[in-house]
N, C-alpha and C positions, 0 to 999 in steps of 0.2 A: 783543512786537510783531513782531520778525521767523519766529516763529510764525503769529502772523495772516499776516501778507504772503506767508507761502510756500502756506497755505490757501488765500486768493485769487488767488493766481496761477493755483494747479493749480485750482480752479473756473475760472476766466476760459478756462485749455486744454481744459479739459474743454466746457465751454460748446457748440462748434461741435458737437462731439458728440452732446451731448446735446439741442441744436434740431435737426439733421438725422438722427435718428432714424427707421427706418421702422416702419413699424405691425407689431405681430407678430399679428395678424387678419385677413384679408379675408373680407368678407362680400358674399355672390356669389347671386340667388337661382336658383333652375332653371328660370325659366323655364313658360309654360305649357304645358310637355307635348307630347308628341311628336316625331318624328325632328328636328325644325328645332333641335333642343335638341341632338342628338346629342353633339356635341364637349363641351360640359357636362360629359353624363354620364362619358364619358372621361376627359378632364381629374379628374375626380372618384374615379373608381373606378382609376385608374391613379396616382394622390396627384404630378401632372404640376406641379402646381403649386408644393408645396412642394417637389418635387426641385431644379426652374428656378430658385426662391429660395434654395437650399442654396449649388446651383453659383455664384449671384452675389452670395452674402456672407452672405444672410439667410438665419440656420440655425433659426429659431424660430417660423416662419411656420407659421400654422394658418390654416385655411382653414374657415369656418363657413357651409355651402351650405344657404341659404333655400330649404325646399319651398312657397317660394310663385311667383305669374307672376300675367301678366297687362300689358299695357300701362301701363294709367292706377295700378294699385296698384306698380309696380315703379320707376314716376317719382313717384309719393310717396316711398318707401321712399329712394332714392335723395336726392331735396333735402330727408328728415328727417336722414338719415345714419343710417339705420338698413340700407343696404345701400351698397358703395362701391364695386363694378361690377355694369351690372345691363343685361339683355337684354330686347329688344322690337325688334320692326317698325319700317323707317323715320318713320312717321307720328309714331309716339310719341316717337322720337329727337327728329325737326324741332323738335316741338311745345316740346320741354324744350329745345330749344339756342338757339331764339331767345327763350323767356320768361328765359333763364338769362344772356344775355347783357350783359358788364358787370357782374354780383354771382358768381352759382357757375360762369359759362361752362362749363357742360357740353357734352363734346365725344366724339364716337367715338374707339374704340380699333382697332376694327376689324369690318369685315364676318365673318360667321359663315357662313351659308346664302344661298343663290338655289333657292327654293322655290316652285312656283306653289299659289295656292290656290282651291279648288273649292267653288260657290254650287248645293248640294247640295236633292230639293225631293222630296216626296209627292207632293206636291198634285197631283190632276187639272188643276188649270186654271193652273197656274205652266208656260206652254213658253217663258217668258224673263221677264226682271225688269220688262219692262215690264208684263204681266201681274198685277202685284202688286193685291190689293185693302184697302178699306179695314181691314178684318180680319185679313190677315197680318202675320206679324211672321217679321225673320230675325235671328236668331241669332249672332249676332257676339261678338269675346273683348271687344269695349271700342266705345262707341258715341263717336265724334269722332274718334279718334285712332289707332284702331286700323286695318291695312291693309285690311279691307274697307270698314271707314266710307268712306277717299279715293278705293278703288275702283269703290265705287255713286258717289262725290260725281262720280268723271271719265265713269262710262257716264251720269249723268242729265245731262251737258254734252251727252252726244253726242245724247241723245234729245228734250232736251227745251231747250237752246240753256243757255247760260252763269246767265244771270239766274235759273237753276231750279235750279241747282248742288247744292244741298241736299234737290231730293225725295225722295231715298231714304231720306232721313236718319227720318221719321217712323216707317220701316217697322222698324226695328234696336234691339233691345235684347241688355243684355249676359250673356252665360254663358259658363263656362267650356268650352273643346272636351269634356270627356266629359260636361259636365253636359248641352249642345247634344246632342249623339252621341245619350244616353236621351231624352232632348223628342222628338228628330224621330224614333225605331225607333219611339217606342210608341208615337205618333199623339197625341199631344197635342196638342190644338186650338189653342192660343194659340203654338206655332210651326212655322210656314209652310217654314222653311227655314234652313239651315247654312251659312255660310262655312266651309269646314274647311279643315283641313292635313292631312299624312300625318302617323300612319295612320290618323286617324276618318276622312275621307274613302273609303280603299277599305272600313274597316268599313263606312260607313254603304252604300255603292254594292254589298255580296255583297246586298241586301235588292231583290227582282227588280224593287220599284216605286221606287226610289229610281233617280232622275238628276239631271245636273249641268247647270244650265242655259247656264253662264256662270263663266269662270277671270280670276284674273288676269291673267295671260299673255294674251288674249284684251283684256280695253282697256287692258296696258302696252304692248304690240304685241312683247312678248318677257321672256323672263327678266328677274327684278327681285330684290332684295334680300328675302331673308324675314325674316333676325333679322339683327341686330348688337350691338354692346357698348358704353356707353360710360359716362362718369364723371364726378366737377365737377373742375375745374382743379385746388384744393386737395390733393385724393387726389393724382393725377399727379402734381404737383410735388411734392407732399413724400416722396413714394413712387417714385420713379426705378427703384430696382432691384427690387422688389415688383410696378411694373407691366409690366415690362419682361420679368420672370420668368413672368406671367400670359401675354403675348402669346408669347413662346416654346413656355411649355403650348399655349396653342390652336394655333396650330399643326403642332407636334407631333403635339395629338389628330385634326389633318383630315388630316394626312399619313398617319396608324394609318389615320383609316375610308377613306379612296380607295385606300391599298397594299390590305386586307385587309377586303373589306363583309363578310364572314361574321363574322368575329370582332368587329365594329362592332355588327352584327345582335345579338348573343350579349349584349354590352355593356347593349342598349338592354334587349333584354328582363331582363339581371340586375337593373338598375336602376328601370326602369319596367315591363315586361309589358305592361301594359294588353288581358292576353289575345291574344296574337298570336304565330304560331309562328313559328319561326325562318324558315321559307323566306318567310313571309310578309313580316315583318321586310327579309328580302335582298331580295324583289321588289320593295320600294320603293325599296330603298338603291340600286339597280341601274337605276332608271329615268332614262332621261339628264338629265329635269327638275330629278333631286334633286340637287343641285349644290353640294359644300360648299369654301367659298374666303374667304380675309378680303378679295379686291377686291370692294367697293361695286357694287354693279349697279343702273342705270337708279335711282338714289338724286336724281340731279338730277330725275329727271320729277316725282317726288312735292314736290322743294323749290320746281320751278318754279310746278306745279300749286298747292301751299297757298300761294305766298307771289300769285299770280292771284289766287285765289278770297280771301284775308286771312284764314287760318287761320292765315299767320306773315309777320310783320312786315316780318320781313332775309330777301332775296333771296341767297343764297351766288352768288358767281362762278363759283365750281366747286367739286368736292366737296373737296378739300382742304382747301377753310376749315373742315370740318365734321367734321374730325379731328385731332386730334394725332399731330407731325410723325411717328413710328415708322413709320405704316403710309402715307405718302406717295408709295414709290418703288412701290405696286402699280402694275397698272392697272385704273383705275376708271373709271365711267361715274355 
């Protein structure tokens, strides 16, 4: 008997232990491609992660980076628990924090990039979006949710008054940025035109009939949020020092590519290529547009705008609600 009871005891001490336990996993995907990803690859190819989680207690952390991306597949991934931080555009953020609220409350971890992105076109008769015919289609990474979808939803307010909110919406189907990149170089009929990021964008624009009709930056009325991170409540709370290790890696890797863009440059192309030379690579990183920071930029316009139009429900007060507390003391917009 006092056998058993000295058993149960050391279970019952053990116990706390062994429920606050953190994951020795994170599964994190990359993102779809290109520099807005950059810090990713960093954190990745620099093992930033599992150092962060070394230093604050968690010595067994592996780290399993999904080569996949995309908006709308990366918020499946994420409420399957088949990825437990995961990266996308504010759109896609919103869309999951308010469907998420009150069961997985998915929340940001933090801003990544302030990126603008460019509505790239062939076409002789594309010299603005208004221009569109029944026939074109643009090319976008995710039709609803993704940051061109809200982009055309807030220029078709300005063109065509609020009650029309949605006409562009017909013209957009989804492709991945290199898969969009080959549709528009090789003249492919059935697409009209490219929302890109850096670098398909300057890829697509060395092509001497390709131009940009229209940027984000252009109906945000300035810099906006291009990627950010975030997670369900669950992960975060039970994961304190794991996430806490993640958000140190990041950054750490934004602090690397702003001290030193060649070597950032160097990075992207070891990990991705995607055919682009080093100086090429730096011309972008160098451009004052490309802006990499975890404070949230102009992230209210987009919550004001869909929670307007009823793409989401809950209206935030301000963006603080729409993260968890770590990254609170930035400043955001």
């Amino acid at each position: 008997m006092r056998r058993c009871l000295a058993l149960l005891c050391g279970a019952v001490l053990l116990w706390p232990t062994l429920a606050h336990a953190e994951t020795d996993v994170i599964k994190i995907p990359r993102g779809a491609g290109g520099v807005g990803f950059l810090p990713l690859l960093v954190m990745e190819q620099r093992g930033l992660i599992e150092r962060h989680a070394r230093d604050g207690g968690v010595d067994s952390l592996k780290v399993d980076w999904l080569k996949l991306g995309g908006p709308a597949l990366v918020n499946d991934l994420l409420l399957s628990g088949s990825a437990d931080i995961v990266v996308a555009g504010p759109p896609a953020f919103l869309t999951l924090w308010d469907r998420t609220r009150g069961n997985a409350d998915v929340k940001g971890v933090a801003a990544m990039t302030s990126i603008p992105m460019y509505l790239n076109t062939r076409a002789p008769h594309l010299k603005s979006i208004r221009d569109l015919t029944p026939t074109d289609k643009i090319a976008i990474t995710a039709v609803k949710v993704s940051i061109p979808a809200i982009i055309m939803q807030m220029a078709a307010i300005k063109d065509f008054g609020a009650a029309d909110y949605a006409h562009y919406d017909k013209f957009t189907v989804g492709l991945t940025h290199p898969d969009a990149l080959i549709a528009l170089m090789s003249g492919r009929a059935d697409i009209s035109a490219h929302f890109a990021s850096p670098p398909f964008h300057q890829r697509e624009r060395k092509a001497a009939d390709v131009r940009t009709i229209m940027t984000s930056n252009d109906v945000m009325g300035g810099p906006s949020t291009f990627t950010m991170l975030y997670t369900r409540a669950k992960f975060h709370d039970d994961n304190p020092k794991v996430t806490a290790a993640f958000l140190k890696a990041l950054e750490e890797a934004i602090a690397f590519i702003n001290a030193d863009k060649r070597a950032a440059a160097q990075t992207f192309l070891d990990m991705e290529g995607q055919g682009l030379k080093l100086d090429e690579v730096l011309e972008i990183l160098n451009d004052p547009d490309v802006r990499y920071t975890t404070s949230p930029e102009s992230l209210m316009k987009y919550a004001d705008f869909m929670a307007t139009v009823g793409s989401i429900k809950t209206r935030p007060a301000r963006w603080q609600d729409l993260f968890f507390p770590a990254i609170h003391g930035v400043p955001g917009s």
